[in-house]
C-alpha positions as CSV (number, residue, x, y, z in Angstrom):
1,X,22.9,-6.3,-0.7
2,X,24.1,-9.4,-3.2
3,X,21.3,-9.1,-6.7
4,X,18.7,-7.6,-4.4
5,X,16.8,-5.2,-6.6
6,X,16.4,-1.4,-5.9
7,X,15.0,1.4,-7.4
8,X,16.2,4.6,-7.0
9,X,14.7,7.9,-8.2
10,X,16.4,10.9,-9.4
11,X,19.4,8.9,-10.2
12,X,20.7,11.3,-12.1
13,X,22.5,13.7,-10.3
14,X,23.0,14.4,-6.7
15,X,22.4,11.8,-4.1
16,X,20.4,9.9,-6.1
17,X,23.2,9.4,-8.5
18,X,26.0,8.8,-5.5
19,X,23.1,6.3,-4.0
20,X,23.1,4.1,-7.5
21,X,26.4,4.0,-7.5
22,X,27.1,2.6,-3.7
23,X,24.5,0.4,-3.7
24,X,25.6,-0.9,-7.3
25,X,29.2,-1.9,-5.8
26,X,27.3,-3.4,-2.7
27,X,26.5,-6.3,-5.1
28,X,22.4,-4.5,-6.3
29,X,20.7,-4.6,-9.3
30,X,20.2,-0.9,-9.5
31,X,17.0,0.3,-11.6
32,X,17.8,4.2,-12.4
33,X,15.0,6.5,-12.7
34,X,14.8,10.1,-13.7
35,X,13.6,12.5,-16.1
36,X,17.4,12.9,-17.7
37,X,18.4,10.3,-20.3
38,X,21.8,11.0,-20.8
39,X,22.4,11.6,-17.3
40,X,21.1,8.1,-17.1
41,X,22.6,6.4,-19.8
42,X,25.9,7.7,-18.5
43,X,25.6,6.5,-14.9
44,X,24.0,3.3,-16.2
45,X,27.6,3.0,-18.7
46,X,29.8,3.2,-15.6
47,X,28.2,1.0,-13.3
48,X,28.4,-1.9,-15.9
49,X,31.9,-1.1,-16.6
50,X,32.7,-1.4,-13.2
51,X,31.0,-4.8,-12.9
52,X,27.7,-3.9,-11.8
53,X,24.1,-4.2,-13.1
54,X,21.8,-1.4,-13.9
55,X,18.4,-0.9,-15.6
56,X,17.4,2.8,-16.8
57,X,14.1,3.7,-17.1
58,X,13.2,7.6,-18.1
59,X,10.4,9.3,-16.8
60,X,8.9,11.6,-14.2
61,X,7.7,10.5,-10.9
62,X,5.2,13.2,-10.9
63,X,3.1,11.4,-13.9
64,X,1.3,8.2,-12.9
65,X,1.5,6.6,-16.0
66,X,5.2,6.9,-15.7
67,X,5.4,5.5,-12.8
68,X,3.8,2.5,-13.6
69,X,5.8,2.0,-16.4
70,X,9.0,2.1,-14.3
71,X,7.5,-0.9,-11.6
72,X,6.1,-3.0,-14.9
73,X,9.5,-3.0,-16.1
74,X,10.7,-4.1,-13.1
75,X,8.2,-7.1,-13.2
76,X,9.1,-8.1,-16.2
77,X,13.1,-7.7,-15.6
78,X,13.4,-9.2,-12.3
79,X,10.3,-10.3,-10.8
80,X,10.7,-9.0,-7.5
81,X,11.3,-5.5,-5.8
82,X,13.2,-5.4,-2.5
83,X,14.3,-1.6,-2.2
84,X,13.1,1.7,-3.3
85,X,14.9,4.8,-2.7
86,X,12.8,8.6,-3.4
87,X,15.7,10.5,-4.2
88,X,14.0,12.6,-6.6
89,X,13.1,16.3,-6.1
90,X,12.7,19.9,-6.9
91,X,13.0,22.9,-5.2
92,X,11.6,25.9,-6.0
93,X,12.6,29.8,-4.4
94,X,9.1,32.1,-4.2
95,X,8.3,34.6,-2.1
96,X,4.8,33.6,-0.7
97,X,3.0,36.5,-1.9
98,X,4.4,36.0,-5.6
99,X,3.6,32.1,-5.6
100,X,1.9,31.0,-7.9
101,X,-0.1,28.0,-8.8
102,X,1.8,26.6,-11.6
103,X,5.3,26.3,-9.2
104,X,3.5,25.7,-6.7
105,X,2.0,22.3,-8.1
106,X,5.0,21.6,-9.8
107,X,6.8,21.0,-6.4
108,X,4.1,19.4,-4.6
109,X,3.9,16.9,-7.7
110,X,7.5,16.0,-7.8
111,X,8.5,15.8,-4.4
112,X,5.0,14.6,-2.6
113,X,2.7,13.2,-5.4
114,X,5.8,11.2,-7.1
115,X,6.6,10.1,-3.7
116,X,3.1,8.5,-2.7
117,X,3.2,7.3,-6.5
118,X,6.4,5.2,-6.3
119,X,5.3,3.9,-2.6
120,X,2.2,2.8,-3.6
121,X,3.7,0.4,-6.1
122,X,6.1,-1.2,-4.1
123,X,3.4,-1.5,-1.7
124,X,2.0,-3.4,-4.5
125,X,4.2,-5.3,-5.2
126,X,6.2,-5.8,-2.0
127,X,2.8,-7.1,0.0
128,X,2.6,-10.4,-2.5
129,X,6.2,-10.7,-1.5
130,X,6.0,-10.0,2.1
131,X,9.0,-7.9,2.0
132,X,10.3,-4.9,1.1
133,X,12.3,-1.4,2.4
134,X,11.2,1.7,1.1
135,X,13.3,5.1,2.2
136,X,12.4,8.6,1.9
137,X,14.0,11.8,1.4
138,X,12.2,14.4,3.5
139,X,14.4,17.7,4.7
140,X,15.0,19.5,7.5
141,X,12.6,22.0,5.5
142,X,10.1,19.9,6.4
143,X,10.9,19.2,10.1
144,X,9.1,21.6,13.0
145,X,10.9,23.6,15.0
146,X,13.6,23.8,13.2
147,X,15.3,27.4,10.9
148,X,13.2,27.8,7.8
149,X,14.1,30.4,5.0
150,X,11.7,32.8,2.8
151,X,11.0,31.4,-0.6
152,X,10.4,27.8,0.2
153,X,6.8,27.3,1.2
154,X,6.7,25.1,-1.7
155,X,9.1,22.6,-0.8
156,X,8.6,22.8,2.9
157,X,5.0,22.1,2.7
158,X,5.6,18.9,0.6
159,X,8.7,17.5,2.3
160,X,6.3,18.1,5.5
161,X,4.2,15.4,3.7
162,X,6.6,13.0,2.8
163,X,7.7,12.8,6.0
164,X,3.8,12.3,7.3
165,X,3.5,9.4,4.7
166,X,6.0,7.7,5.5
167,X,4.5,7.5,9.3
168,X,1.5,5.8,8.4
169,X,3.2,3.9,5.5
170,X,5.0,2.0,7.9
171,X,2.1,1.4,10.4
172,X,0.8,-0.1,7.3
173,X,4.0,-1.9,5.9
174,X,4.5,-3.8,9.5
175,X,2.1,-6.8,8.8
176,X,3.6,-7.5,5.1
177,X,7.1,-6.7,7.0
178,X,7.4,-3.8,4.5
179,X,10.1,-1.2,6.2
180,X,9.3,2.6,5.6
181,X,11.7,5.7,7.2
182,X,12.2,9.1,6.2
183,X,16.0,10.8,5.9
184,X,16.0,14.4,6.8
185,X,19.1,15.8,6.0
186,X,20.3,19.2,6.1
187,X,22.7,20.8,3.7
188,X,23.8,18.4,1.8
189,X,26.4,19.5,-1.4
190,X,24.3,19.2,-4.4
191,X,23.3,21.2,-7.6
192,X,19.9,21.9,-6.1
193,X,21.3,23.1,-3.1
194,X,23.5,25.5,-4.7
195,X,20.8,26.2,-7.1
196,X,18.6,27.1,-4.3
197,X,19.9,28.3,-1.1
198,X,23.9,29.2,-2.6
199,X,24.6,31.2,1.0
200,X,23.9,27.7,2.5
201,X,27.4,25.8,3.7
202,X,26.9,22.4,3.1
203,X,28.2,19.9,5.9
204,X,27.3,16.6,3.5
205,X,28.0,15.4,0.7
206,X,25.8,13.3,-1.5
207,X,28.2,10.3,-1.0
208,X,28.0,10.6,2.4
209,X,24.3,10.6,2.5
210,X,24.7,7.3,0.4
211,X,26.3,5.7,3.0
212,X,23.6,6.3,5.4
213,X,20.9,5.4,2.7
214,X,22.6,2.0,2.2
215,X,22.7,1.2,6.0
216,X,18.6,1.9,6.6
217,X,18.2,-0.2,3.4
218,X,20.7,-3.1,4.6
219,X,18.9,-5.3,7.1
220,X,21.4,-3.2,10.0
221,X,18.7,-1.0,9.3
222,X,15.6,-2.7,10.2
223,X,15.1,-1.5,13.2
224,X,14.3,2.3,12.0
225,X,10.9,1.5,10.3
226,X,8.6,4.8,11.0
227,X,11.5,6.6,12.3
228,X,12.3,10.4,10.4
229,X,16.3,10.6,10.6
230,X,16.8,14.2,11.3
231,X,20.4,15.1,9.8
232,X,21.7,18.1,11.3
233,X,24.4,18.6,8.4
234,X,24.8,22.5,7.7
235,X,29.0,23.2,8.3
């Protein structure tokens, strides 16, 4: 991971946070996105201190011009883009028959929207380099088959779709050797989680979805382009 380049969103808090911070010791420049500058500014202050280079950029991967802000910046930092992590996310607890619009397109734009947003820049700029990994952060949620609870149309439908676009993302990735895969986890120990679903046990921690994070974004992980990583973490 020596000075390759990675952006991760919603490196605030949660996993995105415990994801800036592993992949900053592996040796990346970490670019830190999220809607939260202190948050930012803090993580940003102890990765530096600790030897390790980070760029923080605030904004909010549901707006577009945002988002293109954050990959310009890049551009003009580094030149190059060889990871992104989509940490960032929302969730949002409404019965169906009380949802309404507002919420509803509030989640869809942060965890959907901002994801196609942030992928189709890398795409950008990761086809004129012929390289590139890109990892999303889907849910179990989103995954058929498997327990879903009241409240969360919302989130299921659009980590549903994240999980979709990262299918045909990495059909499309292949010929500019642009990796794509999807992490599904479980319960993983987080704010949101215990924001959202507090009778949930959670068998993960953020740190320990890192770790996974940093091998599909390693080249041990190149062999899991197109593949959704299904994460069966509740305790």
């Amino acid at each position: 991971m020596n000075n390759r380049v990675a952006i991760i969103t919603g490196a605030g808090r949660g996993v995105g946070r415990a994801t800036a911070e592993l992949f900053a010791r592996a040796g990346a420049k970490v670019v830190l996105f999220s809607r939260t500058h202190t948050q930012l500014e803090e993580l940003a202050t102890s990765i530096t201190r600790d030897g390790g280079e980070a760029l923080t950029v605030v904004g909010d991967v549901g707006r577009e011009e945002d988002v293109l802000a954050l990959f310009q910046q890049v551009r003009e930092r580094y030149g190059r883009l060889d990871i992104v992590v989509n940490c960032a996310g929302i969730v949002a607890v409404r019965p169906f028959i009380e949802m309404d619009t507002e919420t509803w397109d509030r989640v869809i734009n942060v965890n959907l929207r901002g994801t196609f947003l942030c992928c189709r820049e890398a795409f950008r700029m990761m086809s004129v380099q012929k390289q590139g990994v890109i990892i999303n952060i889907s849910s179990l949620s989103g995954v058929k088959g498997v327990e879903k609870f009241p409240g969360l149309s919302a989130y299921n439908v659009s980590k549903s779709g994240v999980a979709a676009l990262t299918e045909i993302l990495a059909v499309e990735g292949k010929p500019n050797n642009i990796r794509v895969c999807v992490v599904s986890p479980g319960a993983v120990d987080t704010q949101m989680l215990r924001e959202a679903a507090p009778q949930l046990k959670a068998g993960m921690t953020a740190e320990e979805m890192a770790e996974i994070l940093l091998f599909l974004a390693d080249d041990s992980g190149r062999m899991f382009s197109g593949s959704n990583i299904e994460l069966f973490t509740n305790a």
